[in-house]
N, C-alpha and C positions, 0 to 999 in steps of 0.2 A: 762674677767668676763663672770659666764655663768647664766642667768637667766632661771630658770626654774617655770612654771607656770602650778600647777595641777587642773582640773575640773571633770567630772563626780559624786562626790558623793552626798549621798542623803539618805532617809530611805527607804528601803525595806525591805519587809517580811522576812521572814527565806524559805530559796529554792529559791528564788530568783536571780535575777543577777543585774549587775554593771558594766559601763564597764567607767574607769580610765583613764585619760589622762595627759599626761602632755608634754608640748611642752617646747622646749630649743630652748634659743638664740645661735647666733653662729655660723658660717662657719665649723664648727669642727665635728659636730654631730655626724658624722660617725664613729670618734675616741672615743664617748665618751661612756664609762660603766658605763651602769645605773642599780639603785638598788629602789625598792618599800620597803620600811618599816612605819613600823604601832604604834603606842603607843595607846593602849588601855586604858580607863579609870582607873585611879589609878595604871601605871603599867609602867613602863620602854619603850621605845621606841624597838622595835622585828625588826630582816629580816626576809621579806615577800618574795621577788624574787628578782633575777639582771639578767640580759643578757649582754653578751659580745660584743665586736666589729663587730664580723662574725654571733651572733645572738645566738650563743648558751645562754640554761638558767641553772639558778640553784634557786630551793623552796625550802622553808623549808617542812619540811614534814607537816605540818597540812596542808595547802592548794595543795599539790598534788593532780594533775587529779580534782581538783576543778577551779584554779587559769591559767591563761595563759598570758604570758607576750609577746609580740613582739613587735618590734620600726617599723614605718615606717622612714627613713632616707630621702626621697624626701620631707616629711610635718616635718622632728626636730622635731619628737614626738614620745612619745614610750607612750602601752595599756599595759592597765591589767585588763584582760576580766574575771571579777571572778561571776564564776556560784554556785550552789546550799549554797548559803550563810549561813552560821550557827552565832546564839546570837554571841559566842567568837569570830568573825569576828568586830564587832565592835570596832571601833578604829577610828583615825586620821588619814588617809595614806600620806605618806611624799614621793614624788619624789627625789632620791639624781643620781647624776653624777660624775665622773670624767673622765677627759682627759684623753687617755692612748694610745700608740704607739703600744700595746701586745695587747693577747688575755688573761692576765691576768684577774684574779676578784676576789674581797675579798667582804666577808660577814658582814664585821662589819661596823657601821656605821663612824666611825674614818677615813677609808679609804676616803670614798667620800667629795670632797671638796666643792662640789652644795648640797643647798638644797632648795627646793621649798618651800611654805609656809602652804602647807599642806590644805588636802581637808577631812568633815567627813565622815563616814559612817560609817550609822545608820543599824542594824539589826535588827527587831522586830518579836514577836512571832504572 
């Protein structure tokens, strides 16, 4: 079982920044591919970013060159260091994981079998 526990959010202005955390239980960390997604008010749960085992990433395009994801593997936690924040940024950000032996990675939330319990953030004008 892998618990995962997100913090850093909070309200900020619009151009602001944020920086995301979430730390995993587990001996495994290093296998495991993580994904940031978001569910906005009144709005389906969205992928935000994932990073693979060897650290590569993948964004959806609205947060490009805005968004930065990296895990650190020696503290089982992985960032999401999101700069010039815009209102549509607003949402609930969800830490999810899965264990993976590859360098596989899917964008949908079905895939990932963790999910953290979710941290806000707020964007305000």
């Amino acid at each position: 079982q892998v618990q995962l526990v997100e913090s850093g959010g909070g309200l900020v202005q619009a151009g602001g920044s944020l920086r995301l955390s979430c730390a995993a239980s587990g001996r495994s960390f290093s296998s495991y591919a993580l994904g940031w997604f978001r569910q906005p008010p009144g709005k389906e749960r969205e992928f935000v970013a994932a990073i693979r085992m060897g650290g590569s990433t993948r964004y959806t395009d609205s947060v490009k060159d805005r968004f930065t994801l990296f895990r650190d593997n020696a503290k089982n936690t992985v960032y999401l260091q999101m700069n010039s924040l815009k209102l549509e940024d607003t949402a609930v950000y969800y830490c999810a994981a899965r264990i993976t032996s590859t360098e596989v990675l899917a964008l949908g939330a079905s895939w990932y079998a963790y999910w953290g319990q979710g941290t806000q953030v707020t964007v305000s004008s």
